[in-house]
N, CA, C and O atoms as a printed pandas DataFrame, in Angstrom:
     atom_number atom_name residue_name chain_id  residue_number  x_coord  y_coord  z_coord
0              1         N          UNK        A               1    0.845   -1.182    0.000
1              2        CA          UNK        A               1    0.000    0.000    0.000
2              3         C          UNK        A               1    0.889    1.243    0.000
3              4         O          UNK        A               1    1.713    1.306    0.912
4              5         N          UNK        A               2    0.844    2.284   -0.924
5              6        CA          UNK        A               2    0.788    3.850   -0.932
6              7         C          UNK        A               2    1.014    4.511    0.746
7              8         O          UNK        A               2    0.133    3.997    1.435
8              9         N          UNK        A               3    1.735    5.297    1.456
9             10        CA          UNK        A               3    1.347    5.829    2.218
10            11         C          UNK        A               3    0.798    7.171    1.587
11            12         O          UNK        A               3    0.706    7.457    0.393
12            13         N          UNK        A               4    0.490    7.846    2.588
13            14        CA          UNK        A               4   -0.785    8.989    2.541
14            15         C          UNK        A               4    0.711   10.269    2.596
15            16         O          UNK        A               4    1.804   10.394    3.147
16            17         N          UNK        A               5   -0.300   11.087    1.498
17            18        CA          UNK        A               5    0.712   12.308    1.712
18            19         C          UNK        A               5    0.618   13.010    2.862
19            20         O          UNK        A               5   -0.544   13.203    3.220
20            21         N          UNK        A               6    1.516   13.485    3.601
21            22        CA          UNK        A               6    2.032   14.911    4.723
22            23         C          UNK        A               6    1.434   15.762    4.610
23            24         O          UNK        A               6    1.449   16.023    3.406
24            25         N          UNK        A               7    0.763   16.553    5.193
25            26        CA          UNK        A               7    0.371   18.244    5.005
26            27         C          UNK        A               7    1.435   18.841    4.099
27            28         O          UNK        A               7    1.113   19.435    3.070
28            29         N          UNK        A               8    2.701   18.687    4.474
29            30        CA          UNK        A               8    3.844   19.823    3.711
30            31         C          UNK        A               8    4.034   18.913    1.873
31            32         O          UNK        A               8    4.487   19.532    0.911
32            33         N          UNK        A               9    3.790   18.122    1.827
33            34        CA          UNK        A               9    4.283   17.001    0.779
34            35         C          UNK        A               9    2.604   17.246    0.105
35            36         O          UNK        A               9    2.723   17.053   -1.105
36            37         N          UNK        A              10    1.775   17.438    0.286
37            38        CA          UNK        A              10    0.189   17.804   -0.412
38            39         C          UNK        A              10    0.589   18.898   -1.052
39            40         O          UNK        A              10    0.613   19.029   -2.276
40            41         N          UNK        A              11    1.031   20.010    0.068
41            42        CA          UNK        A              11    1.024   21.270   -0.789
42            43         C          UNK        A              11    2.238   21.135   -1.580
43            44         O          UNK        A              11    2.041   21.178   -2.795
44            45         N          UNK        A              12    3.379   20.989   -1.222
45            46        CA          UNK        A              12    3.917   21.069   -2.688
46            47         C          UNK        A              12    3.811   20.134   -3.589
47            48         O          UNK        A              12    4.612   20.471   -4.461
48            49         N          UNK        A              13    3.216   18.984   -3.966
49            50        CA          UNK        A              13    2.320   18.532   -4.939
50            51         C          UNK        A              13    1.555   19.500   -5.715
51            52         O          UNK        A              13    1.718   19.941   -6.853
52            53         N          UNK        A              14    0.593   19.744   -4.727
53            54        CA          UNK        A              14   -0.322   21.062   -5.519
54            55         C          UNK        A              14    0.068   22.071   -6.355
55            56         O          UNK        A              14   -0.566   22.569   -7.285
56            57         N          UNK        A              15    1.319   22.371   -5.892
57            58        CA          UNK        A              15    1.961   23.351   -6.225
58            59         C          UNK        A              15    2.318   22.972   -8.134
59            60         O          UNK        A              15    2.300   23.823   -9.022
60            61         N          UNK        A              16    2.587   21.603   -8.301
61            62        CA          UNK        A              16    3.293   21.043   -9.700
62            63         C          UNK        A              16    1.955   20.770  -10.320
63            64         O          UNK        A              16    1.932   20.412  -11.497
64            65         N          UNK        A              17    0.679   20.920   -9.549
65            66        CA          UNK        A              17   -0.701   21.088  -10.010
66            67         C          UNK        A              17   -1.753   21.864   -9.488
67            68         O          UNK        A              17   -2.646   21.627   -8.674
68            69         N          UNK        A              18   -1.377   23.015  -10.266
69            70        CA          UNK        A              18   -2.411   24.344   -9.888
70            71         C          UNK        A              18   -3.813   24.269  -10.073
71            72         O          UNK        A              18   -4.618   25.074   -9.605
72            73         N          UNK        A              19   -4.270   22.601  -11.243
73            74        CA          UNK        A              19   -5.603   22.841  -11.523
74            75         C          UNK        A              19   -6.116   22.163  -10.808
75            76         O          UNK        A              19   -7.274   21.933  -11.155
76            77         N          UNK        A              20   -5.779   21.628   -9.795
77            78        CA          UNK        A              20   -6.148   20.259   -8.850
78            79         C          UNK        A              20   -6.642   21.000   -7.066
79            80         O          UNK        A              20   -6.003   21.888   -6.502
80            81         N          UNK        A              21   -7.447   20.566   -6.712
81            82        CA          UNK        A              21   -7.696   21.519   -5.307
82            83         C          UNK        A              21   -7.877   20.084   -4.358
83            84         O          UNK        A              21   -8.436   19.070   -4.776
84            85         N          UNK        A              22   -7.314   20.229   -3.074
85            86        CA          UNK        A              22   -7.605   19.707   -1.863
86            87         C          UNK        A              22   -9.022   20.029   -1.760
87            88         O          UNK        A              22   -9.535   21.121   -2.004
88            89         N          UNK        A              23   -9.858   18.484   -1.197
89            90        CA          UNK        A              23  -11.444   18.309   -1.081
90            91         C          UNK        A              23  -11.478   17.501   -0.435
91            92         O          UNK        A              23  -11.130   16.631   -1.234
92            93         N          UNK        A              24  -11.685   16.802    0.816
93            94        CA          UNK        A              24  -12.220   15.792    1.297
94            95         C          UNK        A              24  -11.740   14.478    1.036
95            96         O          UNK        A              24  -12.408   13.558    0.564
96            97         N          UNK        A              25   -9.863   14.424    1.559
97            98        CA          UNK        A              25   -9.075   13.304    1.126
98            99         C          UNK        A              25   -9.233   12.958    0.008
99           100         O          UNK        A              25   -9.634   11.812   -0.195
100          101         N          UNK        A              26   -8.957   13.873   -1.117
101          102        CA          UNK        A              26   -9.132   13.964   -2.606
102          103         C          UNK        A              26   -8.252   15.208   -3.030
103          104         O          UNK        A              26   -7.931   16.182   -2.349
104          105         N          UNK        A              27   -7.935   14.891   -4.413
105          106        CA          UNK        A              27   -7.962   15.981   -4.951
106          107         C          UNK        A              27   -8.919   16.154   -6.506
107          108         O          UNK        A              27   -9.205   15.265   -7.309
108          109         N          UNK        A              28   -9.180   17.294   -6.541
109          110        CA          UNK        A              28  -10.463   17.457   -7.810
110          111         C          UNK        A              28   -9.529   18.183   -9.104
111          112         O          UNK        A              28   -8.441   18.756   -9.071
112          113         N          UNK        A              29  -10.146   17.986   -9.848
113          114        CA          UNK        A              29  -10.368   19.314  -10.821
114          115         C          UNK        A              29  -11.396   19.173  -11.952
115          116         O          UNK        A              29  -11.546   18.011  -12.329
116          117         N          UNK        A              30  -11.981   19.909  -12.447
117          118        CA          UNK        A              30  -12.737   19.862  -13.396
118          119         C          UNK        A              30  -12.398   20.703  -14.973
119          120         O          UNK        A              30  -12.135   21.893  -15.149
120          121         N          UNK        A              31  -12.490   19.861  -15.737
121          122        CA          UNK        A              31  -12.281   19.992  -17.309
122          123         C          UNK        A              31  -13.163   20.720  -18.149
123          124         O          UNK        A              31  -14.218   20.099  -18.023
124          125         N          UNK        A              32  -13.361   21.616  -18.892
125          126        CA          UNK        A              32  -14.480   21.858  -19.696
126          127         C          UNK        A              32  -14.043   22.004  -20.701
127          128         O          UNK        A              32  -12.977   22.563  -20.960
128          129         N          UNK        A              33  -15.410   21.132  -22.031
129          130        CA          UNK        A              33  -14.679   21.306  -23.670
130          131         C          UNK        A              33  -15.902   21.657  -24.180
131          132         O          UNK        A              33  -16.974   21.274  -23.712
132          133         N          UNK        A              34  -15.774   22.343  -25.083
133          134        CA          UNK        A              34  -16.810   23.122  -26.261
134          135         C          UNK        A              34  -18.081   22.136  -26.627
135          136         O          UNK        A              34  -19.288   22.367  -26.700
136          137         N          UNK        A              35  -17.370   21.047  -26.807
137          138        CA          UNK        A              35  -18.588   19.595  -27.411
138          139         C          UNK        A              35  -18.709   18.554  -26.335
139          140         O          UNK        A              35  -17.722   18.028  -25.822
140          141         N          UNK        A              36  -20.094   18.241  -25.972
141          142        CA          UNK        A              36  -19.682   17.285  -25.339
142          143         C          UNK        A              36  -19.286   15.456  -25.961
143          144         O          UNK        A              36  -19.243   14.422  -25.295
144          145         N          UNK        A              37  -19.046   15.669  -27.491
145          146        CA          UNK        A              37  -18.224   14.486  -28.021
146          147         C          UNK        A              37  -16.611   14.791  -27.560
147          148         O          UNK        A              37  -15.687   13.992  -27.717
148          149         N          UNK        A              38  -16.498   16.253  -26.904
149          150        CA          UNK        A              38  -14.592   16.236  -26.871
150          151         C          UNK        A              38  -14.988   15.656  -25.382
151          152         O          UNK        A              38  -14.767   14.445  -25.363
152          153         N          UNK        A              39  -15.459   16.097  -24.233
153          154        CA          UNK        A              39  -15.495   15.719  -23.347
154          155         C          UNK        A              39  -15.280   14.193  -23.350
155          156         O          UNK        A              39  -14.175   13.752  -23.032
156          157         N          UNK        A              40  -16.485   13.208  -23.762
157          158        CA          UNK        A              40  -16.449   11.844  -24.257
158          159         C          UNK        A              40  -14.980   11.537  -24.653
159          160         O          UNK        A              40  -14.230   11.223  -23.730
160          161         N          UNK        A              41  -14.603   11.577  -25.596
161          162        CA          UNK        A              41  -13.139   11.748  -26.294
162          163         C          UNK        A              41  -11.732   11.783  -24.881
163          164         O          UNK        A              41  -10.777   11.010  -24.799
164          165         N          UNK        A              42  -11.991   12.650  -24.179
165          166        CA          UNK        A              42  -11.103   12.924  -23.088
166          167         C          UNK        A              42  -11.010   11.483  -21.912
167          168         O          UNK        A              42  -10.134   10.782  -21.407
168          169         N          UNK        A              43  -12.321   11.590  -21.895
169          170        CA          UNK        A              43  -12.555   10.534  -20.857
170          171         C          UNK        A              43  -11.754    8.760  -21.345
171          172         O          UNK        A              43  -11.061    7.986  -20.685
172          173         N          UNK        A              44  -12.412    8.684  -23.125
173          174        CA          UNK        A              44  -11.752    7.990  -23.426
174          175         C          UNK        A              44  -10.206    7.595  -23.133
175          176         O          UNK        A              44   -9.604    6.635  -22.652
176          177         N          UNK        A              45   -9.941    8.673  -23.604
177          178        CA          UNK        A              45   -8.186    8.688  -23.307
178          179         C          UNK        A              45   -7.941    8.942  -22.332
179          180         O          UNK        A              45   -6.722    8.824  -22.217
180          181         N          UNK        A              46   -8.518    9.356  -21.160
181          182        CA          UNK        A              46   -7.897    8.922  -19.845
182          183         C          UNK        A              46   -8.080    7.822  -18.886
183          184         O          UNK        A              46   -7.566    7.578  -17.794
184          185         N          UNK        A              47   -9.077    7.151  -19.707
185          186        CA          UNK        A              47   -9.526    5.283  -19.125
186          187         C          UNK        A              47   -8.189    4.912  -19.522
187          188         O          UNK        A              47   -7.598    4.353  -18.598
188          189         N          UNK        A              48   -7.412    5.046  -20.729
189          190        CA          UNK        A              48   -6.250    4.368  -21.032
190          191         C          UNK        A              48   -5.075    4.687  -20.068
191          192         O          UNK        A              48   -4.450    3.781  -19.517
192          193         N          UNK        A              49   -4.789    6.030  -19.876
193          194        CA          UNK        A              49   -4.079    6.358  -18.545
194          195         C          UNK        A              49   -4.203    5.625  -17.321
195          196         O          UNK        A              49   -3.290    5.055  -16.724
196          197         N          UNK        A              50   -5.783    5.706  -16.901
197          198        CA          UNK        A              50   -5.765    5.391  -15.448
198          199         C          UNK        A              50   -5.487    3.516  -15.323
199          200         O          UNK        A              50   -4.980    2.915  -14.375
200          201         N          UNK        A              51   -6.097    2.856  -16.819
201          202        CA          UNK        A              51   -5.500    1.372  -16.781
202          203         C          UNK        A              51   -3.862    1.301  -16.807
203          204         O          UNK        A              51   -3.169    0.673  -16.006
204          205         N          UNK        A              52   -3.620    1.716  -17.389
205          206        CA          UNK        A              52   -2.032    1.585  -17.458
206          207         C          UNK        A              52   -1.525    1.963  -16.059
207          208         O          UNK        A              52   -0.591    1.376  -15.513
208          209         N          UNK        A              53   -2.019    2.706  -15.665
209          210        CA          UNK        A              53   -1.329    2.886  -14.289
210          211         C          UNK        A              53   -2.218    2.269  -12.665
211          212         O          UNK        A              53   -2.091    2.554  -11.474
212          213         N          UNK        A              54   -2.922    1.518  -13.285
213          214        CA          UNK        A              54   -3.652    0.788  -12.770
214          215         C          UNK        A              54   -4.205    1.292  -11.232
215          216         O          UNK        A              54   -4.240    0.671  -10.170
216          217         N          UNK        A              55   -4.632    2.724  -11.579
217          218        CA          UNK        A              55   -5.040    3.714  -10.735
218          219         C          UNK        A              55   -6.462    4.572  -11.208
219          220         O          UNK        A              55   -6.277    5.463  -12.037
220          221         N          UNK        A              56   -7.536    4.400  -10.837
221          222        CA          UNK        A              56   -8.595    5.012  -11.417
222          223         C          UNK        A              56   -9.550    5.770  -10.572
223          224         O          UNK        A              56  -10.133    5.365   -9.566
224          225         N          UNK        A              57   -9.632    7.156  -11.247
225          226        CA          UNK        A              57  -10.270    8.287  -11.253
226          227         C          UNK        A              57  -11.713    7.961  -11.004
227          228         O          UNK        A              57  -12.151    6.988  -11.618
228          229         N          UNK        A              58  -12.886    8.902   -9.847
229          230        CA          UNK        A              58  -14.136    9.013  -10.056
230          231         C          UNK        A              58  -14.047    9.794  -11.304
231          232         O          UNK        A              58  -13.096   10.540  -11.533
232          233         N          UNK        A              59  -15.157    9.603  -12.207
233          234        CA          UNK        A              59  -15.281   10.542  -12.886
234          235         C          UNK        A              59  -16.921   11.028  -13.385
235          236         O          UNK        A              59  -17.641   10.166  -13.890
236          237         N          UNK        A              60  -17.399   12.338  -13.219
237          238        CA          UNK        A              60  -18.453   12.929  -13.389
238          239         C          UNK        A              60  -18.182   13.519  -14.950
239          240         O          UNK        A              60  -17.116   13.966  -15.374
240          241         N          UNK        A              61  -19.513   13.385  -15.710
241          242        CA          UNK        A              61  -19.761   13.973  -16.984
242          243         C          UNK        A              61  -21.230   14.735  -16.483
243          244         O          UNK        A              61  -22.242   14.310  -15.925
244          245         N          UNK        A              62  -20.882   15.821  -16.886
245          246        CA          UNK        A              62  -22.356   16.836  -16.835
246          247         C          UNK        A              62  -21.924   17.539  -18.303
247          248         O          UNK        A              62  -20.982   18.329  -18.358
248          249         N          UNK        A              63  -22.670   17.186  -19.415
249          250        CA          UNK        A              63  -22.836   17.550  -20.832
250          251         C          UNK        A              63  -20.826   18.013  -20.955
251          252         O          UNK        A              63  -20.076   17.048  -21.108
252          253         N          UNK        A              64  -20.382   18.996  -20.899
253          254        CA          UNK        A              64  -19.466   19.437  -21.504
254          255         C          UNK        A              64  -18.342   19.771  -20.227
255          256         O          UNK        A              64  -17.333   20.402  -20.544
256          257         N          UNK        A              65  -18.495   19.403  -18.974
257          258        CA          UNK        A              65  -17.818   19.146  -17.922
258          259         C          UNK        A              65  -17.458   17.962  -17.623
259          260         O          UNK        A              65  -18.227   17.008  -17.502
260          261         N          UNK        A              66  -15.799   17.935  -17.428
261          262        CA          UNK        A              66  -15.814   16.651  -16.758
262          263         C          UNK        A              66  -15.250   16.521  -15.272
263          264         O          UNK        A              66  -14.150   17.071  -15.227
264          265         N          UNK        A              67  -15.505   16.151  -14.422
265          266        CA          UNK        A              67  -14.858   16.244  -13.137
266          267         C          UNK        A              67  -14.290   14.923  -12.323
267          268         O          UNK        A              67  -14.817   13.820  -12.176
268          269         N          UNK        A              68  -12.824   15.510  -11.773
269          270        CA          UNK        A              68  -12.194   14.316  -11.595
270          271         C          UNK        A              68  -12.259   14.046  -10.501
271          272         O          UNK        A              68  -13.044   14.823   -9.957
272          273         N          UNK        A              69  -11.707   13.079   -9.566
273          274        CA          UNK        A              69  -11.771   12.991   -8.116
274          275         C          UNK        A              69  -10.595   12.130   -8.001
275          276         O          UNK        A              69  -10.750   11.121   -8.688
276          277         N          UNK        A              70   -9.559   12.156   -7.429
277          278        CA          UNK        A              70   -8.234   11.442   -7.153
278          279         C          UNK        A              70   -8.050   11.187   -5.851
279          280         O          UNK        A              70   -7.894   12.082   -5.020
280          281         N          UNK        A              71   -8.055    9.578   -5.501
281          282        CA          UNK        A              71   -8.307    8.764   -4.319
282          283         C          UNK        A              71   -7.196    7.946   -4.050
283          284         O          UNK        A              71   -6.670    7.559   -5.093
284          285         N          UNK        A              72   -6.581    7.494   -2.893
285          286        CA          UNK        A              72   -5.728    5.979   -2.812
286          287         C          UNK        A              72   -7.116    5.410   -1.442
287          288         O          UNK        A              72   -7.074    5.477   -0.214
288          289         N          UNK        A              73   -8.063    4.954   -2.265
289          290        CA          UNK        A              73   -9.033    4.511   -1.383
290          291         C          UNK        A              73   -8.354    3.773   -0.247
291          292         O          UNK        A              73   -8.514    4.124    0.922
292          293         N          UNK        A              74   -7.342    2.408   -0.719
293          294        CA          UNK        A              74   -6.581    2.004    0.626
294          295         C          UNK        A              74   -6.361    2.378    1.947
295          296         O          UNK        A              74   -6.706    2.025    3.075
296          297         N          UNK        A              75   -5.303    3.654    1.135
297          298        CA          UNK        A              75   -4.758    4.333    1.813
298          299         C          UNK        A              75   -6.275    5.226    3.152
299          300         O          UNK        A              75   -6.431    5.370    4.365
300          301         N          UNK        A              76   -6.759    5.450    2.309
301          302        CA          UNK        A              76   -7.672    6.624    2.795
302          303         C          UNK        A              76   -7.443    8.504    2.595
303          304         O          UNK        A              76   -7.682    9.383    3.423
304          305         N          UNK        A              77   -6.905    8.630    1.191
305          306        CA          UNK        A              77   -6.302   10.012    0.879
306          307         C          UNK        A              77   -5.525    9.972   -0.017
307          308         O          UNK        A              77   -5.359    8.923   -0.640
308          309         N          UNK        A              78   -4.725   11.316   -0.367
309          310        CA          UNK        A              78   -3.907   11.258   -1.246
310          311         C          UNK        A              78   -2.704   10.634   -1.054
311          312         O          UNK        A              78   -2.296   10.613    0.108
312          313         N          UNK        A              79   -2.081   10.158   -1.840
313          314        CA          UNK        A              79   -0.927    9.274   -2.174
314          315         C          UNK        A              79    0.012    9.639   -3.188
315          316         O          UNK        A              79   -0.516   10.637   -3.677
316          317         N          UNK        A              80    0.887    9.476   -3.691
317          318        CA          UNK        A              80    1.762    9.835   -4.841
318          319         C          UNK        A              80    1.432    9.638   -5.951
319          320         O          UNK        A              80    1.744   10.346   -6.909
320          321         N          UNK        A              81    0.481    8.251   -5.995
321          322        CA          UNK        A              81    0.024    7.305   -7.221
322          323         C          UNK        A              81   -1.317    8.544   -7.494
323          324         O          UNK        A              81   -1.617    8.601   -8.686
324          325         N          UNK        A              82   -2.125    9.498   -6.596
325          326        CA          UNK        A              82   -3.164   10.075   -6.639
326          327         C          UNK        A              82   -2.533   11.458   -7.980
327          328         O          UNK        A              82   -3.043   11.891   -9.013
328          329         N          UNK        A              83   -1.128   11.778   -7.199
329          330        CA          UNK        A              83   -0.247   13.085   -7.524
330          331         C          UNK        A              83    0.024   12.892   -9.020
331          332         O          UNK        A              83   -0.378   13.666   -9.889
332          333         N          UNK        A              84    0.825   11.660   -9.259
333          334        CA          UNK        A              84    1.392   10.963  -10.565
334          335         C          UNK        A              84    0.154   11.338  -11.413
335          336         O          UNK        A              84    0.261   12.336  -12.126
336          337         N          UNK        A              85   -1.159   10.561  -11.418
337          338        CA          UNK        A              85   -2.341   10.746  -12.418
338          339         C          UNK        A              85   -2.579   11.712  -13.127
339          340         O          UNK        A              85   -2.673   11.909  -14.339
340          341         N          UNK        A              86   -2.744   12.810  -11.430
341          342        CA          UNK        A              86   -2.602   14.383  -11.971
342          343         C          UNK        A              86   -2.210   14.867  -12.971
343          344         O          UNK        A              86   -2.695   15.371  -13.984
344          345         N          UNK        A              87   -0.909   14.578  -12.424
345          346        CA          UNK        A              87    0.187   15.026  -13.783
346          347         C          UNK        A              87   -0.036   14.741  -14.935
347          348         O          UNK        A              87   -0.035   15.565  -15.850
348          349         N          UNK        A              88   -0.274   13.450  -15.067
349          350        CA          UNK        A              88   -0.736   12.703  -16.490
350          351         C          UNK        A              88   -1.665   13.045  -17.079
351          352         O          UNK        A              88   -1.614   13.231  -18.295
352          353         N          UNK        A              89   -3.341   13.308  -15.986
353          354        CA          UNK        A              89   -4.162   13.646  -16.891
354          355         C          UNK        A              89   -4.106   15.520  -17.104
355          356         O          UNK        A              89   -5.002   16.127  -17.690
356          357         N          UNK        A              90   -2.869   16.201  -16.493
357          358        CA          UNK        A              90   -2.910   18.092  -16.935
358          359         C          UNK        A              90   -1.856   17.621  -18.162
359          360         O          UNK        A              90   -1.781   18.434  -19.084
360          361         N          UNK        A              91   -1.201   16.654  -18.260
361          362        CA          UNK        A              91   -0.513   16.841  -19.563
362          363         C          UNK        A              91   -1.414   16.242  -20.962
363          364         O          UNK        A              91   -1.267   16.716  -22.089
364          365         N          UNK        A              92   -2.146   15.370  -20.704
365          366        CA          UNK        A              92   -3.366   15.336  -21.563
366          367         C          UNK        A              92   -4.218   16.094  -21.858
367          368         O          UNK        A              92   -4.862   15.916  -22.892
368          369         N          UNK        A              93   -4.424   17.003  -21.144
369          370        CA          UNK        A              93   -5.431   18.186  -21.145
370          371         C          UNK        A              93   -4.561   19.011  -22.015
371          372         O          UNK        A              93   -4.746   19.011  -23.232
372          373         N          UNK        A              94   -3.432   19.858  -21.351
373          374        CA          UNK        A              94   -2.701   20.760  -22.287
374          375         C          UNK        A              94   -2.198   20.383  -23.516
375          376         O          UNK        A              94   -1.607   21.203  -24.219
């Protein structure tokens, strides 16, 4: 098992992800695309992310929003494996 990130080790995480916010032993962010076929499209390609890293995202679709939720359920909070995703899915985004 993952241990759980530190108070000081969260925030500077956060810090290498500005679009991501501390929520309730989570971290969030939410996506928005013009169509909701790009939205669809996104999600697609980040099922392939989160299998490969065999780490998976809640994920909410409301028409042209997508919203993420990043868990180490185990653990009970964030984890590195929560941090790593991040990264992966803001470099998919940009």
């Amino acid at each position: 098992m993952t241990d759980l990130l530190e108070a000081a080790d969260l925030t500077a995480a956060l810090k290498k992800c500005p679009e991501w916010e501390y929520e309730k032993n989570a971290i969030t962010r939410t996506v928005e695309f013009e169509e909701f076929t790009e939205a669809i499209d996104f999600v697609n390609d980040l099922a392939e992310i989160a299998e490969e890293a065999q780490h998976h995202p809640d994920i909410t679709i409301r028409h042209t929003k997508v919203t993420l939720k990043l868990t180490t359920h185990d653990a009970g909070g964030v984890t590195n494996l929560d941090v790593e995703l991040a990264q992966r899915v803001d470099n998919l985004v940009d």
